[in-house]
N, C-alpha and C positions, 0 to 999 in steps of 0.2 A: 908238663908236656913240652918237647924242643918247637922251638921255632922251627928248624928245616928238617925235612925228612929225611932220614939216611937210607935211603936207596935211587941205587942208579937207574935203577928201568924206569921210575916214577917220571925223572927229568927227560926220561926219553920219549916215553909216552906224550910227556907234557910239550914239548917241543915238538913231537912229530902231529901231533892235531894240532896244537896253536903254530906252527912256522906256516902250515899252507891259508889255513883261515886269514891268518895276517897276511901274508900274499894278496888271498883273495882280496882282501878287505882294501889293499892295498889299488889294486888292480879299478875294483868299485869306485875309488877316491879320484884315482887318475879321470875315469868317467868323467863322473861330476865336475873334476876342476876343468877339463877338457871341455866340456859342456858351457861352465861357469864363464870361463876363457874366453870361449869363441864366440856366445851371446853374448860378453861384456864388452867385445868389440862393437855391435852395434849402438848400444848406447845403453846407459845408464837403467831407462824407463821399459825397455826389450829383459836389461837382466832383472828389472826389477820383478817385470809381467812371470819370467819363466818361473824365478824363483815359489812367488805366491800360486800359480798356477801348481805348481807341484806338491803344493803343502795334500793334495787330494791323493797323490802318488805315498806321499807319505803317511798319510794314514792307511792305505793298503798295505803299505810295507809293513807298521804297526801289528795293523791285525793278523799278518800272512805270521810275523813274529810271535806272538801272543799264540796263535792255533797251532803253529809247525812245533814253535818254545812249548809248549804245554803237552803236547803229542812226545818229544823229544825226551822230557821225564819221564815217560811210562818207558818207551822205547827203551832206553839207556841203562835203565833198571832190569828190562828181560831179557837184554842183550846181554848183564851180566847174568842171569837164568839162564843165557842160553837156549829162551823160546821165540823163536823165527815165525813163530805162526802168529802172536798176537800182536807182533811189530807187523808183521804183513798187517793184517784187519785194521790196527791202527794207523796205517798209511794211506787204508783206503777211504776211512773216513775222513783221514785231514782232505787230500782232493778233493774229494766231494763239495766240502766246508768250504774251500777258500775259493771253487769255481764259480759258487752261488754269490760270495759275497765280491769276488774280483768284479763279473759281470753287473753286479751293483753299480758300483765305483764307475766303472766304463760308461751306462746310461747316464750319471753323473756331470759325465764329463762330455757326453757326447750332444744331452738335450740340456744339461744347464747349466752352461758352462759360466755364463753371464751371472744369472744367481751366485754360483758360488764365488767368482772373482771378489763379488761385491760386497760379501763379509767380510774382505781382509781388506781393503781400498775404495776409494770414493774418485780415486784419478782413472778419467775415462780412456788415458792415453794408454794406462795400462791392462785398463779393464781388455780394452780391443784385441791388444796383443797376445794377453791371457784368453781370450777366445778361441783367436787362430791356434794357438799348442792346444789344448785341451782337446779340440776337436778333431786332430787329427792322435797325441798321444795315448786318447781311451783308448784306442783299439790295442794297444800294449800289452794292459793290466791283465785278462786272462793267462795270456803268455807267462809274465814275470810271476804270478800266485803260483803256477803250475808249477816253475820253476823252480821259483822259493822253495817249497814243499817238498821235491826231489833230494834238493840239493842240504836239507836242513835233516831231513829225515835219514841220508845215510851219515851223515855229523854224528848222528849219537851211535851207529856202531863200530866209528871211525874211520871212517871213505871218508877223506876230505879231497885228498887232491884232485879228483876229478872236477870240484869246483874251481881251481886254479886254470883249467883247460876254458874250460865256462867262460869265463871272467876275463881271460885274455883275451879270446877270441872275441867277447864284446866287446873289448875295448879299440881291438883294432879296428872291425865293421863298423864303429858309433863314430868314432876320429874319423875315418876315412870321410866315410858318409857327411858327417856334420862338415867339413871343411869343401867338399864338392857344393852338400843344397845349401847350405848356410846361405854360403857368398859364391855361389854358382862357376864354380871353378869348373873344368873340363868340358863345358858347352851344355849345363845344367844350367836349369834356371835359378835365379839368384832365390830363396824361400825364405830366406832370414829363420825368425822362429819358428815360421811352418816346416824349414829343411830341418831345424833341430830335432823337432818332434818325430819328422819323416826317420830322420837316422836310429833314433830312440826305439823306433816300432821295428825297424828290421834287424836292429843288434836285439831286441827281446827274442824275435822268432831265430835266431842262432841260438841264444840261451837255451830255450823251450827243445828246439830241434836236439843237442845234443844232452843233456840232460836226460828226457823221455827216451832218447837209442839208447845209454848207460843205462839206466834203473830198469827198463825191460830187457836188454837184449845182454848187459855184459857185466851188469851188477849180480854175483854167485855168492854171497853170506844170507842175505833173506830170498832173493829170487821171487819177486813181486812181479805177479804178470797181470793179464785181463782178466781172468778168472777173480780175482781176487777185488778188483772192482767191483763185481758182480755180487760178491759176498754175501751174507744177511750179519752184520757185526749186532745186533741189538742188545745181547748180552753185555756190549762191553761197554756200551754208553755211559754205565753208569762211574766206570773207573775214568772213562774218556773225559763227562762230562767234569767231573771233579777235580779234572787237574788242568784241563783247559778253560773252564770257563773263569775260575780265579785269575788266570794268567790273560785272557783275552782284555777280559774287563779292563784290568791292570794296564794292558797295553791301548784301550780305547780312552778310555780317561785320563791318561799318560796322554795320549795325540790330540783330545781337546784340548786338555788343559796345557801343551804344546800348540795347537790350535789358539786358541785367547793368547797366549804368550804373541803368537804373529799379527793378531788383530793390534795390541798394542803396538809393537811394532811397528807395521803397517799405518796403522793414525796417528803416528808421529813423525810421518814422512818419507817422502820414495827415499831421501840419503839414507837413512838408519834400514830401509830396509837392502837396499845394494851392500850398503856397511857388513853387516849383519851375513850376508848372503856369502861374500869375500872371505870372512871370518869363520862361519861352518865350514868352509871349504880346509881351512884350514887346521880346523880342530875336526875336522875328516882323520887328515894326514897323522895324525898325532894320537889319536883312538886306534888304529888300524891293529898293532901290533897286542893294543889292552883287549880290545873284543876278540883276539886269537886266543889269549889267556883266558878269557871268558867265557869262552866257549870249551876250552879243553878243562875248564873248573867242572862245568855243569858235566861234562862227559865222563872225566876221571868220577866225579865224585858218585855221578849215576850209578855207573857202570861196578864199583866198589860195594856201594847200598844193596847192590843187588846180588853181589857174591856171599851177602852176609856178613861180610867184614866191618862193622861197625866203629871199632876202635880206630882201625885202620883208615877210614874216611871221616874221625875228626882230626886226626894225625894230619893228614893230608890239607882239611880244611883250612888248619892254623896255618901250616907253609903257603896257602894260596893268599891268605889273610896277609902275611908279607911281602910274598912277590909282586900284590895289588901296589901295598907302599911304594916299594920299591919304583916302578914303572908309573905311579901319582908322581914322585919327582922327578924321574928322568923327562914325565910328560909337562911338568911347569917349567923347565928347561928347554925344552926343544920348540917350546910355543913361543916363548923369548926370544930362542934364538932367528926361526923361522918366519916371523908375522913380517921384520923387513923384506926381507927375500921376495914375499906373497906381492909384496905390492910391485914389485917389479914387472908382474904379469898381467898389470891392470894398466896401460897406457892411457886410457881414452877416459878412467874416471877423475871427478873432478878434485883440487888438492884437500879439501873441507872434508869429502868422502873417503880421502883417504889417512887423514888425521884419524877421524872417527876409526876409523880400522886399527887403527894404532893403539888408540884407548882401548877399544874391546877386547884387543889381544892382551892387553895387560890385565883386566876383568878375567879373562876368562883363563888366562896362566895360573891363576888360583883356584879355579874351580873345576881344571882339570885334574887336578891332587885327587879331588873329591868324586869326579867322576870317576876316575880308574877304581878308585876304593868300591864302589857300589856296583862298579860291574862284574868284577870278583865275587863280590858277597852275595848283592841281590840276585844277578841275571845268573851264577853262578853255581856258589855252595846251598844258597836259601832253596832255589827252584829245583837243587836235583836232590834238595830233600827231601821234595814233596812240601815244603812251607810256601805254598805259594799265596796263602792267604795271609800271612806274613807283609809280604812284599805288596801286595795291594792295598793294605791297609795304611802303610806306611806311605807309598807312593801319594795315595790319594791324599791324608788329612796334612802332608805339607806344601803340595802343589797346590790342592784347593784351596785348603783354611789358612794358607800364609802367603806361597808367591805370586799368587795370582790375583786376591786383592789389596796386595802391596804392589804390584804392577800398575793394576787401575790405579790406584791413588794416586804413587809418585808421577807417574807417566801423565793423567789426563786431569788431577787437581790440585797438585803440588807445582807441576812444573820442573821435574827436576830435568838433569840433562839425561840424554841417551844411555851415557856409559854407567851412572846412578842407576838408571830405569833396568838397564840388563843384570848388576849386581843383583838387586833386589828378585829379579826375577827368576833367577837361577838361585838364590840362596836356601830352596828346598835339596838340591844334591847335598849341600854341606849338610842340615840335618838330616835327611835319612842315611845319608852315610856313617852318623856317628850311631844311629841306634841300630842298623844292622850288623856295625860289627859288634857290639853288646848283645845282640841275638847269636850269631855265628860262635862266639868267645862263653856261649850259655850252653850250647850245642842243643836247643830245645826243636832246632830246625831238622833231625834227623827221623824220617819215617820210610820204612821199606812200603811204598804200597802194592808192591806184589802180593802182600800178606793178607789184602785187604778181601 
């Protein structure tokens, strides 16, 4: 079987869903570091509070990922069918799903917010200031689920750029916003992290706003209206449930076991975690363009399975099994060359915090190879196989049964240092990466479940 695939429209397809995704994703990062940026200007213990306060945001994101990802497989596959009615019904269910569990997350955040600070820190300087965000950014999370789900659900039958529209437009409402309440520019009162959060809730309801006018009013391939909410889907639960709940799970155990990764973290000190916080920002930047690929894997490959073409979508598989390589080292390069630059953006942290950033960037140069590889494979060709129990099985028994109490060990009874503690913690991507592409290179991951 060749490595690349000899046809042109493949690369076109492949570029016209991955260039706007990686825009978007792009656009997302800007957020963040803009976010990252402007709290790192107050001090140290503000970016440390936003940071850990978010990790709750981030398990939302997770599971909006995990329900809209696993909805997106079925989609993808009868979008190559050609059946517009069971991708509706399936739309109406993800909504549903992620309203109940968004508004979860928001009472979370809104009645305990204290509680949760205090599993990831015991410093009460930050606990306080993760108070004040939480309790103004719950009110967000319905918004951002709702959104997610819009914006994920037409990905699989290849509307992407109206997520580029999304994404900008947040980014200029959030900057604006954040740089007026932050530090109380234009006769605003100065809010610090309360103005951050404040900008964060109304860049959501821009999201949410235009999103919902697209998908009801100007989205014409499925044409998803009210009616359709209203549905009775019971019938399809059963294909629903079986391709989302493997992928949820997956993505919930993935965010604890991300979750204990931050409590380490976190009990080893506010530097490592500002550190740490600098450094995702920057392997933000450096993912953006691999989760475009990722995303147009899971789409091309879906959308293939479901024309019947089999051959033709391991063909395709093996060339994305490359292009992952390929963009694993353009992505240990540009982490190299970038981690300087980063610190240039950080004036006010101290020179220890940012040594530390220096080491993680060299740590985590290698284990970007490894993540580009597994977002290809796993989030990729395995999930729009329908192998999604594949991908959970493996996610789980290296995160749980290997990084995560080698993290406790070295981190809280070895003693090792920081950038030791983050190797070890991460070194579950290097093994699941090597036995998903021996699953992918087996082709055992291929199942039409429309047939089902």
């Amino acid at each position: 079987m060749k490595l690349f695939v000899r046809d042109g429209t493949f690369y076109k397809t492949l570029v016209a869903i991955a260039a706007p995704v990686a825009l978007q994703n792009l656009i997302t990062f800007m957020v963040s570091m803009m976010d990252t940026i402007m709290i790192g200007a107050l001090g140290e213990v503000q970016l440390s509070a936003t940071s850990i306060a978010n990790q709750l945001w981030f398990i939302l994101m997770e599971i909006c990922f995990g329900v809209a990802g696993g909805a997106n497989v079925i989609s993808a596959q009868y979008w190559g069918k050609g059946d517009v009615g069971i991708i509706r019904r399936i739309q109406s269910i993800t909504y549903k799903t992620l309203l109940v569990v968004s508004v979860l997350c928001s009472c979370i955040a809104l009645f305990l917010p204290g509680q949760f600070m205090s599993v990831f820190t015991t410093d009460q300087g930050v606990i306080e200031y993760g108070i004040q965000y939480l309790q103004i950014i719950g009110f967000s999370y319905p918004l951002y689920a709702l959104a997610s789900a819009g914006i994920m659900q037409l990905r699989s039958i290849g509307t992407v750029k109206i997520s580029v529209v999304v994404y900008l437009t947040s980014l200029v409402v959030n900057t604006f916003l954040n740089w007026v309440l932050i530090f109380g520019n234009l006769g605003a009162p100065r809010m610090e992290v309360r103005g951050g959060a404040l900008a964060t809730c109304v860049a959501r309801m821009f999201e949410f706003g235009i999103v919902t006018f697209y998908v009801f009013k100007v989205e014409d391939k499925v044409k998803f209206g009210l009616k359709d909410l209203r549905a009775n889907n019971r019938h399809l639960y059963k294909m629903y449930v079986s391709q989302v709940v493997p992928v949820t799970c997956n993505e919930m155990l993935w965010v604890v076991g991300s979750t204990m990764v931050s409590i380490v973290i976190g009990r080893m000190g506010t530097q490592f975690v500002a550190a740490n916080s600098i450094y995702s920002v920057l392997n933000q930047l450096v993912m953006v363009s691999i989760f475009g690929v990722g995303s147009a894997t899971a789409t091309i490959i879906g959308n293939t399975i479901g024309t019947g073409e089999y051959e033709m979508a391991k063909e395709r598989s093996v060339t994305f099994m490359v292009i992952g390589a390929l963009l694993g080292v353009i992505g240990t390069l540009l982490t190299l060359a970038l981690g300087p630059v980063m610190l240039i953006l950080y004036q006010n942290i101290p020179e220890a915090t940012k040594t530390l950033v220096s080491q993680l960037t060299v740590v985590g140069s290698i284990i970007v190879f490894f993540q580009a590889m597994a977002v290809v494979s796993m989030m990729g060709v395995l999930r729009a196989g329908g192998d999604n129990k594949f991908v959970l099985v493996a996610d789980v028994i290296f995160m749980w049964c290997i990084s995560i109490p080698l993290g406790f060990l070295t981190g809280f009874k070895l003693g090792w240092t920081p950038p030791a503690v983050y190797a070890v913690l991460k070194c579950d991507e290097v093994l699941k990466t090597l036995i998903s592409a021996v699953r992918v290179f087996r082709f055992r991951w291929l199942q039409d479940i429309t047939l089902r």
